[in-house]
N, C-alpha and C positions, 0 to 999 in steps of 0.2 A: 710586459712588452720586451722582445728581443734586442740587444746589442746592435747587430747589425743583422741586415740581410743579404744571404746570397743567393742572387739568382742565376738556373742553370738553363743553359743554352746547346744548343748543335745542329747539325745536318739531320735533317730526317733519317729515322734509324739509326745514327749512332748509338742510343742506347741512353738518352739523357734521362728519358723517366725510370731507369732500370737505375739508372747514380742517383737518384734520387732515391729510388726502396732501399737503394743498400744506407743512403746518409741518414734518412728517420724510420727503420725498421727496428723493431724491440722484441725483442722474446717474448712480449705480450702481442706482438701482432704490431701492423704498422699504424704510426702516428703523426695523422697529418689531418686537415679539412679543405673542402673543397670552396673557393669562394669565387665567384663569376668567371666561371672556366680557369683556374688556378689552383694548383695542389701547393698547399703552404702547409712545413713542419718545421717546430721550433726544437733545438737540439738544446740541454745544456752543456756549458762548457767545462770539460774533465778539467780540473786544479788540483793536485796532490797540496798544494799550501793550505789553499782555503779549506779541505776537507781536513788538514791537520788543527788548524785552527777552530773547525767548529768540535772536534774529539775532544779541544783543549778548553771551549768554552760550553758548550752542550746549551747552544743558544735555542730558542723556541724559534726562532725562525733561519734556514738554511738556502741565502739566495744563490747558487754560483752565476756568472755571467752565462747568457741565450745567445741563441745564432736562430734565425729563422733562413729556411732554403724553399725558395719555391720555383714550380715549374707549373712553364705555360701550357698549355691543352692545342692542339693544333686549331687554327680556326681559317676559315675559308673563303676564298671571294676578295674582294677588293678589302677590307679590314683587315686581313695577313700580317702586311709589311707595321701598318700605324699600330695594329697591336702588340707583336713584336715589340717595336721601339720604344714603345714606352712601357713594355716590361722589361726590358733594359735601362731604361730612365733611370725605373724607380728603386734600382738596387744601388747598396754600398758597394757593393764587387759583382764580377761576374763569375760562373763555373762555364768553362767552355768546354764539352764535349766533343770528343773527333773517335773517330771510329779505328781503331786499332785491332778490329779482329776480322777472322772471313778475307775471301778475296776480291768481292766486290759489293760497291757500297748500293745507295739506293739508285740511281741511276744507271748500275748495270758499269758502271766503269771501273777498275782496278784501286782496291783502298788507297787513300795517298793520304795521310795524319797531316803533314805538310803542307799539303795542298788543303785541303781542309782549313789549317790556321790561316793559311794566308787567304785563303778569300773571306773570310772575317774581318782580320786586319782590311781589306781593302774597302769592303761594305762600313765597317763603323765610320771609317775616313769620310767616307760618302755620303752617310747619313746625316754626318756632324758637319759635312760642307754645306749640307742642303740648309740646316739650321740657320747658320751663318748667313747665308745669302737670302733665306727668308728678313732675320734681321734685319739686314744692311738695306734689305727692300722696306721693310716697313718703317725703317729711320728715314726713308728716303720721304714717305706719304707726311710722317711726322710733322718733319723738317716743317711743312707748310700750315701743317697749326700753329707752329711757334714751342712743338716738344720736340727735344733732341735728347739724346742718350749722350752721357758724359764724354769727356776726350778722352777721358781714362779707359771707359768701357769699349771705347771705337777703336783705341790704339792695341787694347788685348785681343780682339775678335780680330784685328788685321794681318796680330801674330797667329794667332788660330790660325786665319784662312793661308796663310804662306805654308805653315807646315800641312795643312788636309790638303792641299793642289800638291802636296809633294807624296800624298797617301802615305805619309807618314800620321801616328794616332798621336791625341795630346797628351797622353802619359808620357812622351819620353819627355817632356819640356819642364823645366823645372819653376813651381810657382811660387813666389811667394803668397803670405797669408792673405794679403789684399787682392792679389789676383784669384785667390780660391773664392773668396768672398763676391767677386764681381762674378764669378765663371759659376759658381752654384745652382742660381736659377737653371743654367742652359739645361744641366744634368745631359752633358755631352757623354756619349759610348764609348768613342774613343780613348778617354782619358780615369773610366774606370780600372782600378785594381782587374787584374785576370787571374786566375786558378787554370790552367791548361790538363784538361782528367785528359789521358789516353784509355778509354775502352778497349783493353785487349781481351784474347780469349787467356784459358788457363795456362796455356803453352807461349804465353808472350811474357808473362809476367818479370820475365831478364832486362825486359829493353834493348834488346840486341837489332830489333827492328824501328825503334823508334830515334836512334841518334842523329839523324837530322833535323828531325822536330826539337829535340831537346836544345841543338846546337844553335836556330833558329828563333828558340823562345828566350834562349840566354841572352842572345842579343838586345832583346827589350825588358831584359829583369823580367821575365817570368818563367815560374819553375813549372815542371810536370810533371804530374805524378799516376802513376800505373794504378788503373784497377782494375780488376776485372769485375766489374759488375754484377753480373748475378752472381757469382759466389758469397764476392761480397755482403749479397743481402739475405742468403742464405747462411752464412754465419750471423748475420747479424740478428735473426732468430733464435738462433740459437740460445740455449743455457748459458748466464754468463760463465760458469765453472768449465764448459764447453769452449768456448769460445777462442781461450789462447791455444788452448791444443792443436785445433785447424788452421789457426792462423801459423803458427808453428811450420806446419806441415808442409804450407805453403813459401818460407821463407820470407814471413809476413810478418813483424815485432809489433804493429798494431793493428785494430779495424781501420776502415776507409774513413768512417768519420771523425777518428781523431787525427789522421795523417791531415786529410783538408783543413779541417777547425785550426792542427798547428802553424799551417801555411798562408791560411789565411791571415790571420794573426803577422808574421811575418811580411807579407803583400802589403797589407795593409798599413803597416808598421805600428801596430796597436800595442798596448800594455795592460796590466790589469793591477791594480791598488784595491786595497781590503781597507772597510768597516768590522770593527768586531765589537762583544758586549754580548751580555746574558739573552738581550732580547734578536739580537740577528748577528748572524758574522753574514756578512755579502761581498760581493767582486764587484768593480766598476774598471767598466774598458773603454779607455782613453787612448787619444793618438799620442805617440810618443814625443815627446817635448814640449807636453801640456803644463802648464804650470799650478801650482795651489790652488789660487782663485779660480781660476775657470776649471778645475777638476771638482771641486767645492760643488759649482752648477750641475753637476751632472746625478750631486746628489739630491740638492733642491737650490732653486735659484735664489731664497730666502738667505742660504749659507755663502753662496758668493758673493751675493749685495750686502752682506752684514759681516764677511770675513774678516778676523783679525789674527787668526796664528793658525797655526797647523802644528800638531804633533805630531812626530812621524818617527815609527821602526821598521829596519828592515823584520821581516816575518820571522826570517830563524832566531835574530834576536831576542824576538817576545818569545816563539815557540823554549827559545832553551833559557828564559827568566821565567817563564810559568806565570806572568804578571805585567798589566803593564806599570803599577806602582813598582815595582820590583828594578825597570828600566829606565824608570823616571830617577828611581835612587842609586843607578848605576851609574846613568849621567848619559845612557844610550837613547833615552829617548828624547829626540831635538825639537828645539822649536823654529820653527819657520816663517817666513812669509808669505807674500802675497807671491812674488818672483820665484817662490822656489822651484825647480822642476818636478816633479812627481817620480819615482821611479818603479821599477816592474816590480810587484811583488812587498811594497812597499804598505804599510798598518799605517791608516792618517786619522785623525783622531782631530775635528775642528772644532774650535773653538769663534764665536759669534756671535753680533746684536743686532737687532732688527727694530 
């Protein structure tokens, strides 16, 4: 089962399912299944630690951390919009696709990247109003059974509906952990993580045409990053021994799906912590400022309801003792609590009774 999912979006004809061949295309051919009109491909996540760590431990099982990326299939008639949106829903983040190449898009009118992002921003704003006012209507039917939604939950959605009437999206608001917790269910668009892909041709690849969009996406913390597409997934065919030479060629230090996967990561403000041991060294990706016990759960919930310490090294540590006895009798290997924080790249080792 993947980490998270990101799903990609755009204008018709941008080029969204061509960012997709290029994110799960393999030199064996592309990898993905098609499931009720959906292309879903799971990527694993490139780690240069965790693969030094499994060289170091030569474990019988080699998990690195998954990304699944899917794209929707166009579909027609009055289902369009409702299935859209809850292909949106149901992502941890989104990939948003804008068309960066050619000089006019699919309507016949002159490319605008720009224009593009923002009628996005102003559609999620809309989508997630309509939510809300669904709500507030059926708290309203409630009310008269004698069910009402919390003052907590009426007082969040109040703040929701002030910034969507201002089409501003709920990403920029800052939540705490109880409002994420109340706002979960909605699974509002607006306030998803974004990936902003610029589809350009090979002659855009500078960004010399995109610095409004970039200047535009900064403004809401999100970054953007150039592909071009089909080449993209024409290298990514490729021999891997092939592969950095064209990318090279192009003025390109990596493929398309490790630029996203790092950014993503990034967006998202994720981290990833190692298990290791003869029988698996694995990655686990946690939000950043997750703490012991509940990083604990992500490896089974038996270990965060039974937690009683965490050992914990950073990775180069174990990599340059060759041991983790070795860091334990250095005095590098810590024990921890329940409160600790987890940190990026960090070896935890738990300890537990059930």
């Amino acid at each position: 089962m993947a980490d998270f999912s990101l799903h990609i979006i755009g204008a018709p004809q941008a080029g969204k399912s061509a960012v997709f061949d290029a994110l799960t295309s393999t030199p064996q051919g592309p990898h993905f299944a098609t499931r009720s009109g959906t292309r879903i491909g799971s990527v694993k996540v490139p780690d240069q630690r965790l693969a030094a760590l499994r060289d170091m431990y030569n474990p019988k099982k080699y998990v690195p951390a998954e990304i699944s990326f899917a794209d929707l299939d166009s579909h027609q008639g009055d289902t369009k919009k409702a299935a859209a949106t809850e292909f949106m829903s149901q992502a941890d983040a989104l990939v948003l696709v804008v068309q960066g190449f050619g000089e006019m898009d699919y309507d016949g009118n002159k490319v605008d990247t720009l224009g593009q992002f923002e009628t996005f921003v102003i559609e999620s704003t809309v989508t997630d109003m309509e939510k809300v006012e669904r709500r507030f209507h059926r708290a309203e039917k409630e009310k008269f059974k004698g069910s009402m939604f919390s003052d907590a939950e009426k007082h969040l959605l109040e703040k929701c509906q002030k910034l969507l009437e201002a089409e501003r999206p709920l990403r920029e608001m800052e939540w705490s952990e109880d409002d994420r917790k109340l706002l979960a269910g909605y699974q509002f668009v607006s306030r998803k993580p974004i990936i902003l892909v610029a589809n350009v041709g090979e002659d855009g690849l500078d960004g010399a045409a995109l610095k409004d969009l970039e200047e535009a996406a900064g403004k809401q913390g999100i970054e953007v990053l150039r592909f071009c597409a089909t080449l993209e997934a024409e290298i990514a065919q490729l021999p891997l021994e092939e592969q950095q030479s064209f990318l090279q060629d192009y003025g390109l230090e990596n493929p398309a799906r490790d630029r996203l996967i790092q950014t993503a990561y990034r967006m998202m403000d994720l981290i990833s912590f190692f298990t290791v041991g003869e029988d698996e060294v694995r990655a686990w990706t946690i939000r950043r400022g997750t703490n012991a016990q509940a990083a604990a759960g992500k490896i089974h919930s038996d270990i965060e309801r039974g937690f009683i310490r965490a050992e914990v090294v950073p990775y180069d540590t174990l990599l340059e003792a060759g041991a983790m006895s070795k860091c334990r009798d250095a005095g590098t290997l810590r024990l921890e609590g329940k409160e600790y924080i987890v940190h990026d790249g960090e070896v935890v080792h738990y300890r537990f009774s059930v």
